[in-house]
C-alpha beads as a LAMMPS data file, in Angstrom:
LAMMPS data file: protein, C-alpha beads

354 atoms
353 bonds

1 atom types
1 bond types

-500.0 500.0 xlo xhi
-500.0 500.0 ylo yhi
-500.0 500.0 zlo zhi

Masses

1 110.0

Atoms # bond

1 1 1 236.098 317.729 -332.699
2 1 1 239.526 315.996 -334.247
3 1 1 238.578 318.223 -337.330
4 1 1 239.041 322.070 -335.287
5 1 1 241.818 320.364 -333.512
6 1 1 243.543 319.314 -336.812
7 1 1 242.613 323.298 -337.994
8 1 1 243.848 324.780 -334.881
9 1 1 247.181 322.902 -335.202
10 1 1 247.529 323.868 -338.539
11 1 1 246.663 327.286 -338.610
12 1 1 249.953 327.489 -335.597
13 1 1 252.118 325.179 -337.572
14 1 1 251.711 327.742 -340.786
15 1 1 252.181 330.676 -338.317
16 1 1 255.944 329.136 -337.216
17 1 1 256.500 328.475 -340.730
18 1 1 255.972 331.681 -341.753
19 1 1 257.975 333.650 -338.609
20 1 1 260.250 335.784 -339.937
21 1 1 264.025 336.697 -338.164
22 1 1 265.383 340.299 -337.436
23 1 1 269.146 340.326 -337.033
24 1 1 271.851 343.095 -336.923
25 1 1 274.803 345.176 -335.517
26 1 1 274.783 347.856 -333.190
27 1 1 277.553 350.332 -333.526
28 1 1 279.078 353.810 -331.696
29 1 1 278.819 356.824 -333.897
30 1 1 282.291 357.359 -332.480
31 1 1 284.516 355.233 -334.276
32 1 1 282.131 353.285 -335.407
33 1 1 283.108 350.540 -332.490
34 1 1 280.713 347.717 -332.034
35 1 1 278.333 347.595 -329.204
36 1 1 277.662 345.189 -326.313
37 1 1 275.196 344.812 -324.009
38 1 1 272.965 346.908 -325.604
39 1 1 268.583 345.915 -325.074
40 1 1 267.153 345.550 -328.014
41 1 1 263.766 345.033 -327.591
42 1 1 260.577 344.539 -329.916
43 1 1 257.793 346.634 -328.430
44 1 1 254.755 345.087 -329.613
45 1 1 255.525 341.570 -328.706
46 1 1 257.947 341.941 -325.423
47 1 1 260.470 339.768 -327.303
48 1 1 264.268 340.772 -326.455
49 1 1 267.878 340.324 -326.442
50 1 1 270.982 341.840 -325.965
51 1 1 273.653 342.369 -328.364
52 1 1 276.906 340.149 -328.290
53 1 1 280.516 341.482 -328.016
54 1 1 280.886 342.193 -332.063
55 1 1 277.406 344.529 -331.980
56 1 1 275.600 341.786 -333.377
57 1 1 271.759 340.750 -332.187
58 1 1 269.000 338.431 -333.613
59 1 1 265.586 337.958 -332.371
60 1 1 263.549 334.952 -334.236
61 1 1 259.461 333.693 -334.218
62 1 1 257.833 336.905 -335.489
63 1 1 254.742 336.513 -337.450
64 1 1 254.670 339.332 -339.822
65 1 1 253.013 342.646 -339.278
66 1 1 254.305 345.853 -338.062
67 1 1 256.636 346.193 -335.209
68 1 1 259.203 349.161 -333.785
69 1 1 262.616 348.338 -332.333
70 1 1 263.882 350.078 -329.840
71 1 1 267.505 350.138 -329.014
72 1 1 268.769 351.279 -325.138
73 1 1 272.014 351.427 -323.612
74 1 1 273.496 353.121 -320.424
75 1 1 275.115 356.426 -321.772
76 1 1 273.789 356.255 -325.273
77 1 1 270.481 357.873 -326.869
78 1 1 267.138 355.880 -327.286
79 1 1 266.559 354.790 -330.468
80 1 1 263.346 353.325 -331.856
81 1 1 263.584 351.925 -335.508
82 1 1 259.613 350.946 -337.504
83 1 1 259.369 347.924 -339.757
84 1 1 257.200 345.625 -340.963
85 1 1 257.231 341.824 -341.944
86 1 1 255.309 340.329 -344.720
87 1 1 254.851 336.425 -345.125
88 1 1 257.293 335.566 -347.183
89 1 1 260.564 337.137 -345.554
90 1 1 263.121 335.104 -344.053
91 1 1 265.133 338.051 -342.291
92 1 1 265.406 341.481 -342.102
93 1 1 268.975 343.414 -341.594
94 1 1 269.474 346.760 -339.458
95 1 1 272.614 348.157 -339.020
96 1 1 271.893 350.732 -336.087
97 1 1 274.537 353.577 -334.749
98 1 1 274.078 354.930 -331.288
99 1 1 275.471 358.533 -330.384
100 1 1 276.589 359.214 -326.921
101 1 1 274.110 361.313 -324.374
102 1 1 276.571 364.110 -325.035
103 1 1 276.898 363.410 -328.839
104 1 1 276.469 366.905 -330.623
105 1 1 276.702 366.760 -334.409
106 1 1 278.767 370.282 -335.624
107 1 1 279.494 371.028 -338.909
108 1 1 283.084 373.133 -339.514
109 1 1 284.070 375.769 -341.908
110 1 1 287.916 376.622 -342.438
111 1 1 289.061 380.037 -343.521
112 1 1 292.393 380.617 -343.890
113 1 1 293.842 384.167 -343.311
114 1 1 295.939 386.549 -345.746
115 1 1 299.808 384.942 -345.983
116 1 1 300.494 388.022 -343.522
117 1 1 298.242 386.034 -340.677
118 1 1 300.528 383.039 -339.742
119 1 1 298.827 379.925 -337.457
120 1 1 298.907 379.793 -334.103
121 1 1 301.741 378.121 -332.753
122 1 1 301.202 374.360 -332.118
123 1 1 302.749 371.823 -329.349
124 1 1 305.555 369.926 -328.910
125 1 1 303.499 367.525 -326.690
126 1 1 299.707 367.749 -326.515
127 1 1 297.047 364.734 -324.800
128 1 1 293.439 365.244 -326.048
129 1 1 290.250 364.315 -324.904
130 1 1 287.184 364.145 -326.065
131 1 1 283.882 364.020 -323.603
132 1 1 283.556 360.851 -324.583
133 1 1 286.684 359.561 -323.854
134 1 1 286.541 361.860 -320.485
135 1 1 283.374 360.119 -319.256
136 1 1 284.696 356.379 -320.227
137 1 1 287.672 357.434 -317.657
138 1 1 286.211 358.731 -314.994
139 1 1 285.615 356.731 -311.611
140 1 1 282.478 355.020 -310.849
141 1 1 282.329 357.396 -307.988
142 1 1 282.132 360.964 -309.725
143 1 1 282.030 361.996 -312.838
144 1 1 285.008 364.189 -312.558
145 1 1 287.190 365.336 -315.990
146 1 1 290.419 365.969 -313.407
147 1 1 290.004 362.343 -312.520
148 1 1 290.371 360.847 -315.744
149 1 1 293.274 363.441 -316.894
150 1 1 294.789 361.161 -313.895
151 1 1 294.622 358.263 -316.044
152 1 1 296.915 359.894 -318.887
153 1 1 300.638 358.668 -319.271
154 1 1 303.093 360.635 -316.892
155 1 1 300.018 361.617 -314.713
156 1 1 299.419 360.942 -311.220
157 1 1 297.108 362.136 -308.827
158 1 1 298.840 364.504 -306.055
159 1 1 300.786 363.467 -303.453
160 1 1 299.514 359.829 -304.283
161 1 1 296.607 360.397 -302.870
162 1 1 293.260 359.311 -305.095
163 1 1 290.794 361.470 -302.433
164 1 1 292.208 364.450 -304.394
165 1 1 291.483 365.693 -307.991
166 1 1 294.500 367.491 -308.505
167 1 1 297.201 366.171 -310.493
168 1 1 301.030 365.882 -311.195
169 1 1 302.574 365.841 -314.232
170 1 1 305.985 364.257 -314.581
171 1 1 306.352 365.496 -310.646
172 1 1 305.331 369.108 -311.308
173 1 1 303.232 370.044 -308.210
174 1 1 299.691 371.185 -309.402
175 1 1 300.081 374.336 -307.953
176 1 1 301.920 375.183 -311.215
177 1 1 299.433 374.111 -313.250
178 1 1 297.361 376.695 -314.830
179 1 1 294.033 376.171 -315.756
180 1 1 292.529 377.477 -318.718
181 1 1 288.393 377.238 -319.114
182 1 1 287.599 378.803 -322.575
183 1 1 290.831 380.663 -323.173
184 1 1 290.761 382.346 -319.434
185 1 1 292.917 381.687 -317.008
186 1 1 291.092 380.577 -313.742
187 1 1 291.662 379.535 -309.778
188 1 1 291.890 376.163 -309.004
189 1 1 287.797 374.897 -309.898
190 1 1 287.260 372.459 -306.499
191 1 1 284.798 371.007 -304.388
192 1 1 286.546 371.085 -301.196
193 1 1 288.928 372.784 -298.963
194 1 1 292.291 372.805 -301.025
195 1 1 294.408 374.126 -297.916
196 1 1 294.549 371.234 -295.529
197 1 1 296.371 367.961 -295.683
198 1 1 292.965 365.731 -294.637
199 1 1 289.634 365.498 -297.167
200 1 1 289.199 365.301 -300.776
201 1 1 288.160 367.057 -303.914
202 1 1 285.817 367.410 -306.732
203 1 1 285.528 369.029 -309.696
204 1 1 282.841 371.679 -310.003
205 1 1 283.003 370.193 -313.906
206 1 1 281.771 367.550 -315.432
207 1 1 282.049 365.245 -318.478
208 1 1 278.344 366.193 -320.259
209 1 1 279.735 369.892 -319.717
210 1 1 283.208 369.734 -321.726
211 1 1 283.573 369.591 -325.291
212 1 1 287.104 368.830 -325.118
213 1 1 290.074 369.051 -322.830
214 1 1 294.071 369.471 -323.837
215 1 1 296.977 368.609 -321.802
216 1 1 300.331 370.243 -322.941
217 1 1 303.348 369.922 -320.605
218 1 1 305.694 371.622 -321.849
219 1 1 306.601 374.116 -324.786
220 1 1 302.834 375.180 -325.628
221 1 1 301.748 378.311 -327.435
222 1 1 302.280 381.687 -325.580
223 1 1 298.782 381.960 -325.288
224 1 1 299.032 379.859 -322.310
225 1 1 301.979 382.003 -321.027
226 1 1 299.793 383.532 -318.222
227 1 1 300.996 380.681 -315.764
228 1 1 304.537 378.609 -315.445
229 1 1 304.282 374.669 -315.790
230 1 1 301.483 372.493 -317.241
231 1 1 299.189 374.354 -319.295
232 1 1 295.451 372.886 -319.265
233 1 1 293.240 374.019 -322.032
234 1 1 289.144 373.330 -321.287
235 1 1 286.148 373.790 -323.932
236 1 1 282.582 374.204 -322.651
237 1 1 280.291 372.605 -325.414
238 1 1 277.164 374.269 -326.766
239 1 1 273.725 373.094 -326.735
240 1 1 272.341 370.853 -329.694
241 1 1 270.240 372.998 -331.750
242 1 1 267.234 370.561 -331.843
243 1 1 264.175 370.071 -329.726
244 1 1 264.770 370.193 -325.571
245 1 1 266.261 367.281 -324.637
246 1 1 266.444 366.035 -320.862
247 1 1 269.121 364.066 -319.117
248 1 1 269.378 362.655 -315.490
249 1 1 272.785 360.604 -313.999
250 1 1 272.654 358.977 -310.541
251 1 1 275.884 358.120 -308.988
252 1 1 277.189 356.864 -306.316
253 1 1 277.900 360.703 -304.590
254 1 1 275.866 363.124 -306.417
255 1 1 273.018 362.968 -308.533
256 1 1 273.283 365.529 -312.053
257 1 1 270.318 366.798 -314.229
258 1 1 271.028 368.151 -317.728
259 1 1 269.139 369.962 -320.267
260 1 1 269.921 370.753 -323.413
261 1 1 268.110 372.890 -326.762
262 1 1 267.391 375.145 -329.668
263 1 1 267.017 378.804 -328.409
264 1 1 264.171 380.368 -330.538
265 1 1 262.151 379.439 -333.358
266 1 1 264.471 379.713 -336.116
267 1 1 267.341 377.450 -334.300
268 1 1 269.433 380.096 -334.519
269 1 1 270.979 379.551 -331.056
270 1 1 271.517 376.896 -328.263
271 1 1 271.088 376.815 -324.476
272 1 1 272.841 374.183 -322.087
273 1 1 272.036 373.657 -318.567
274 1 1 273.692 371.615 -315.986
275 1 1 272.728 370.571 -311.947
276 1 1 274.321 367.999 -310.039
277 1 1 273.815 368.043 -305.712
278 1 1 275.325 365.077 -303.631
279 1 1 274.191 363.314 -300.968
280 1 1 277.871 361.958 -299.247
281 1 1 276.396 363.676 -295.758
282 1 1 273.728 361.267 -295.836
283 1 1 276.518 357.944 -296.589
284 1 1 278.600 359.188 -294.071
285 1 1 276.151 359.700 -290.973
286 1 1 274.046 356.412 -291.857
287 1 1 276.350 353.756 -293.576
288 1 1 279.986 354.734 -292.673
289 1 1 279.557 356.228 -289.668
290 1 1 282.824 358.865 -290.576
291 1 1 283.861 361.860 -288.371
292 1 1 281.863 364.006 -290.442
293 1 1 278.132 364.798 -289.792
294 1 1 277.634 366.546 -293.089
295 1 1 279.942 366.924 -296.019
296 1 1 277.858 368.049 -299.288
297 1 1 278.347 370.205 -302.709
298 1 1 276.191 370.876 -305.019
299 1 1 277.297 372.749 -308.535
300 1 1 275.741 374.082 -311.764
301 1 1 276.491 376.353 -315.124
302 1 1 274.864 377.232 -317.865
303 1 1 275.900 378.096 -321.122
304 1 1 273.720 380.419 -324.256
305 1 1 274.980 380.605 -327.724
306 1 1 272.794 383.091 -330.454
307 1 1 273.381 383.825 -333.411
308 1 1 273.101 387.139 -334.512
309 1 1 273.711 386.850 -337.249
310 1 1 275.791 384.203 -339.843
311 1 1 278.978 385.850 -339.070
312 1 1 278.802 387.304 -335.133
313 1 1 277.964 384.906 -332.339
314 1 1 277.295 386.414 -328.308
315 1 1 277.501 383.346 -325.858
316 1 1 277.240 383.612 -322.234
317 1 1 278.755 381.071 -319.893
318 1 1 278.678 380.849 -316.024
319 1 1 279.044 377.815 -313.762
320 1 1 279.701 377.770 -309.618
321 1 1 279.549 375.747 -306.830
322 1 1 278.998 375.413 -303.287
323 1 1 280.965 372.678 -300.371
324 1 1 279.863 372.099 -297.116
325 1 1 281.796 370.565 -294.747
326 1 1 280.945 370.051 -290.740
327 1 1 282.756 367.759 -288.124
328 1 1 281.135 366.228 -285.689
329 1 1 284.217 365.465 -282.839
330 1 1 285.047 368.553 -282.649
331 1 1 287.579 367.981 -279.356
332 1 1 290.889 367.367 -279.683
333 1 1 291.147 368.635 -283.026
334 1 1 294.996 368.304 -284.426
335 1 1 296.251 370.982 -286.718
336 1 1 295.170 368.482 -289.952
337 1 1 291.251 368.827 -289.185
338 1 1 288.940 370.902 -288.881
339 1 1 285.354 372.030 -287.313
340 1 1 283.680 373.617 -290.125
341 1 1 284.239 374.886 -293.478
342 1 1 283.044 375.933 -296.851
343 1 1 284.009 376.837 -299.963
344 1 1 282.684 378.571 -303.441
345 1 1 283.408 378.789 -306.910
346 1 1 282.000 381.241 -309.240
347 1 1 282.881 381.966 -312.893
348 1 1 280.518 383.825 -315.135
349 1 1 281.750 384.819 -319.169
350 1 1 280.072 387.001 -321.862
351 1 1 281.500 387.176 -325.352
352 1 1 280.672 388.489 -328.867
353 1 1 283.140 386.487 -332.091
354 1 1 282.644 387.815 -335.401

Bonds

1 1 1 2
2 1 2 3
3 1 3 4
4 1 4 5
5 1 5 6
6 1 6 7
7 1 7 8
8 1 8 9
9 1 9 10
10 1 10 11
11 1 11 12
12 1 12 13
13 1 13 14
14 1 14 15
15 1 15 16
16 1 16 17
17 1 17 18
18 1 18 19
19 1 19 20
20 1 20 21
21 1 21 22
22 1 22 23
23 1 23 24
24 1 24 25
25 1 25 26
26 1 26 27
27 1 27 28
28 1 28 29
29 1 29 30
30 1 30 31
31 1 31 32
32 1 32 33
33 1 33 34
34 1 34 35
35 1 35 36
36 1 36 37
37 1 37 38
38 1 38 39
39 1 39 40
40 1 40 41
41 1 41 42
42 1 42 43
43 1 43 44
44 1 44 45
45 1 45 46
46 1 46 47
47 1 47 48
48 1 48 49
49 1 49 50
50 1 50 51
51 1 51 52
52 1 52 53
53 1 53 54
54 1 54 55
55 1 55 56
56 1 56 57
57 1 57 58
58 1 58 59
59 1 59 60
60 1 60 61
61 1 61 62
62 1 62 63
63 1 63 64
64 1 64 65
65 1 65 66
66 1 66 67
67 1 67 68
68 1 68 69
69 1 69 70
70 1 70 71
71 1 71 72
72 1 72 73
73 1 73 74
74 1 74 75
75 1 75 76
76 1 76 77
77 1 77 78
78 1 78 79
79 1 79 80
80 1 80 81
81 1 81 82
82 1 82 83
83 1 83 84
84 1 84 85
85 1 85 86
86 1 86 87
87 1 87 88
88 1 88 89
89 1 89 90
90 1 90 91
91 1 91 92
92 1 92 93
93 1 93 94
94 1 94 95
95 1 95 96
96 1 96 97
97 1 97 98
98 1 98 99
99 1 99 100
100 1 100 101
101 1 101 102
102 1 102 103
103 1 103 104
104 1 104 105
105 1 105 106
106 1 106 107
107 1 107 108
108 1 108 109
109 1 109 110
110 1 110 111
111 1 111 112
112 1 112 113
113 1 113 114
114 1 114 115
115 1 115 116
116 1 116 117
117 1 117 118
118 1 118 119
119 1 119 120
120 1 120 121
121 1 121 122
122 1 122 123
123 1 123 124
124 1 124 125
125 1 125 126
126 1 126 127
127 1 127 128
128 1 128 129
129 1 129 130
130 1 130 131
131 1 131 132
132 1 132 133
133 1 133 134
134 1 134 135
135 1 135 136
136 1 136 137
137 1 137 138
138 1 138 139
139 1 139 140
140 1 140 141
141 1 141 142
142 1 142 143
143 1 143 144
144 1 144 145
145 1 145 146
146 1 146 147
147 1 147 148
148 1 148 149
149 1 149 150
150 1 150 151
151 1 151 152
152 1 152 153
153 1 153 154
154 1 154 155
155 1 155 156
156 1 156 157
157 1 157 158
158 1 158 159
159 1 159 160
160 1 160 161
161 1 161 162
162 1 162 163
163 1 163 164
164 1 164 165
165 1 165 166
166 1 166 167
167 1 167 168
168 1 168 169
169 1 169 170
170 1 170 171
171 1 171 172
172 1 172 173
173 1 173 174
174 1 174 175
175 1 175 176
176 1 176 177
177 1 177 178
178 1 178 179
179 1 179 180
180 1 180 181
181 1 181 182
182 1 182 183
183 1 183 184
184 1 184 185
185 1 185 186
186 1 186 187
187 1 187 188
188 1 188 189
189 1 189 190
190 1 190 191
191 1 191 192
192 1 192 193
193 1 193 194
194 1 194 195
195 1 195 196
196 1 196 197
197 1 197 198
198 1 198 199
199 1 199 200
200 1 200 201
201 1 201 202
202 1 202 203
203 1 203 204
204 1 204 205
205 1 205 206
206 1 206 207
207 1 207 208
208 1 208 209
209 1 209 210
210 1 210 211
211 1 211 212
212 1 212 213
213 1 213 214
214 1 214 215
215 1 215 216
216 1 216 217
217 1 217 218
218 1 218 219
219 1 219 220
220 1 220 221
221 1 221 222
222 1 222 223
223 1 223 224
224 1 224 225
225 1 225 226
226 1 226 227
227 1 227 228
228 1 228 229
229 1 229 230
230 1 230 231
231 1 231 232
232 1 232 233
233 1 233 234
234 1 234 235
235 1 235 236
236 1 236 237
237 1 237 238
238 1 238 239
239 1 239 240
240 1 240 241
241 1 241 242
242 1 242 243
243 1 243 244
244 1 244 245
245 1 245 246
246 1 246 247
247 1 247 248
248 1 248 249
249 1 249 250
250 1 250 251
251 1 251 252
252 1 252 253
253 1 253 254
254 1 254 255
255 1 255 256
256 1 256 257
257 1 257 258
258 1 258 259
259 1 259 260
260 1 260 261
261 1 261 262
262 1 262 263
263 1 263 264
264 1 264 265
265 1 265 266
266 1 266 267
267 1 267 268
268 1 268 269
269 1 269 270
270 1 270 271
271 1 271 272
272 1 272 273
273 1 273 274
274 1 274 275
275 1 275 276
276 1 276 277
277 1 277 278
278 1 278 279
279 1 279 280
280 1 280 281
281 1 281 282
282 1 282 283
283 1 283 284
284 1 284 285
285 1 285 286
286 1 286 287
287 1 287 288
288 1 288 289
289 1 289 290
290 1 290 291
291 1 291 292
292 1 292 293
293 1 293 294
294 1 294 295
295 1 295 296
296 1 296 297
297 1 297 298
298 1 298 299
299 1 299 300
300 1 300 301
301 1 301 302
302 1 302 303
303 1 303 304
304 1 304 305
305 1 305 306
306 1 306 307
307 1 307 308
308 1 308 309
309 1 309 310
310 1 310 311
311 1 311 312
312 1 312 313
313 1 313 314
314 1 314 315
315 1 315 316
316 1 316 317
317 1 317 318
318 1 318 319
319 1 319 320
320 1 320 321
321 1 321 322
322 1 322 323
323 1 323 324
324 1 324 325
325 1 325 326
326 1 326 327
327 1 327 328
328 1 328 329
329 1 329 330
330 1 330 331
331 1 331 332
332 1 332 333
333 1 333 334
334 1 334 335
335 1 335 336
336 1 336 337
337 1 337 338
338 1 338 339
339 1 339 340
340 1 340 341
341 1 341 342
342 1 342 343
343 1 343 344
344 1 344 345
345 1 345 346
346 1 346 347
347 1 347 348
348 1 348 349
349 1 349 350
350 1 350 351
351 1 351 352
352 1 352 353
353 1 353 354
């Protein structure tokens, strides 16, 4: 009996001797910034942790064999990493990068023109941001690119009020703001009725939509000389070229699915859609108990890149959206309010480059 007991103890006491240690560093792909609060978890054995404010992680007492870590954070891709531990390790080192939901890996080709084709003109001021940094701005609320432009130096959100997406810059009304979505000039792109003093607004845009945005204030190119004031340039991103890929964000308001692909066999083309449909009617009638009995939106776009061949692309891009808006005292209505109104957005592009 004392001689399987004195086995048994031993046979555990050579197992903790011979537990091996994973340890690492979790870092962005943008920037390479370290990562916190990221799960890092060890499937086969439950054991996890989360990773400290430099990145760093370190999960101890595995007996060796063969193991996958798997690597999750809010906003960032899944990432599952193999490996195996023998008897005799001590430690193993990963250094793991994490790309953004949004992250598309491009690869760029310059060609410069004759020394009869001069550059475009550039800007005497210009704010960029990237989809990243868009989403990192936005409220917890919406995910709304016009909302984190309001975050910029020398921005403020119109007429002080934060209900509203539009913006001024340096005191220049919106109105005088043109808005440029892949080179065109467009109407003001809203959820919500724009005309009336009372309500809010949206934009029909989001973050895991946009490549890129541009803020120039003043003295841009004359490309952006279809409006007068501040000249705001969008970019639509493409589809990753890789296998479908599925995406869902749940917000406070509005709920968004994304998907995202190769179009064709041969990868020679991408396809990006986009769905997002709120649910503020159903916060206002049951928890805030507002004048409104339903106030909804829902939006969507889609965007197709092929190429035809290694020097002419066609893309297609089209996005719209719907608001809804019905109040429920309808008496007594002063000139700010309203009984019922709507609103749409539609915005549809084809184009050939070669």
């Amino acid at each position: 009996m004392y001689a399987r007991l004195g086995c048994v103890l031993f046979l555990l006491l050579s197992g903790l001797l011979h537990a091996s240690e994973i340890r690492g560093k979790v870092v962005s792909v943008v920037g390479g910034e370290p990562l916190a609060r990221v799960q890092v978890t060890v499937l086969e054995t439950g054991a996890q942790t989360i990773t400290a404010s430099d990145g760093s992680f370190a999960i101890q007492n595995l007996v060796p064999g063969r193991y996958t870590l798997r690597l999750n954070a809010v906003g960032y891709r899944l990432v599952t990493v193999p490996f195996s531990l023998t008897a005799v390790e001590e430690a193993k080192e990963f250094d793991v990068t994490l790309a953004p939901d949004n992250f598309r890996r491009t690869e760029k080709v310059e060609v410069n023109g004759d020394i009869f084709q001069g550059p475009g003109s550039p800007a005497v001021i210009e704010t960029n941001l990237t989809s990243t940094e868009i989403r990192e701005t936005s409220t917890v609320l919406a995910d709304d690119p016009f909302r984190a432009i309001q975050t910029l130096p020398g921005v403020s959100a119109s007429g002080n009020n934060d209900f509203y997406a539009q913006f001024s810059v340096m005191g220049e009304p919106f109105e005088n703001t043109g808005t440029y979505l892949d080179g065109i000039l467009v109407p003001q792109p809203f959820h919500g009725l724009t005309n009336i003093s009372e309500g809010a607004t949206l934009s029909i845009l989001t973050s895991e939509t946009l490549e890129d945005l541009k803020l120039l204030p003043v003295a841009y190119p004359e490309k952006f000389g279809d409006a007068v004031g501040v000249a705001l340039d969008l970019h639509s991103r493409d589809g990753s070229r890789t296998a479908p890929i599925f995406r869902a964000s749940i917000g406070l308001a509005d709920t968004e699915l994304l998907g995202e692909g190769k179009l064709g066999h041969s990868g020679r083309g991408s396809w990006l859609a986009s769905g997002r449909k709120s649910y503020l009617g159903y916060l206002l009638r049951n928890r805030l108990n507002e004048n409104y009995t339903d106030v909804s939106f829902y939006d969507g776009g889609l965007k197709l890149t092929y190429d035809v061949r290694p020097n002419q692309t066609v893309t297609f891009y089209g996005v719209g959206g719907h608001t809804f808006a019905d109040l429920v005292h309808a008496f007594n209505l002063d000139p700010n309010f309203f009984k019922h109104g709507t609103n749409d957005f539609i915005m549809a592009r084809a184009g050939w480059r070669w």
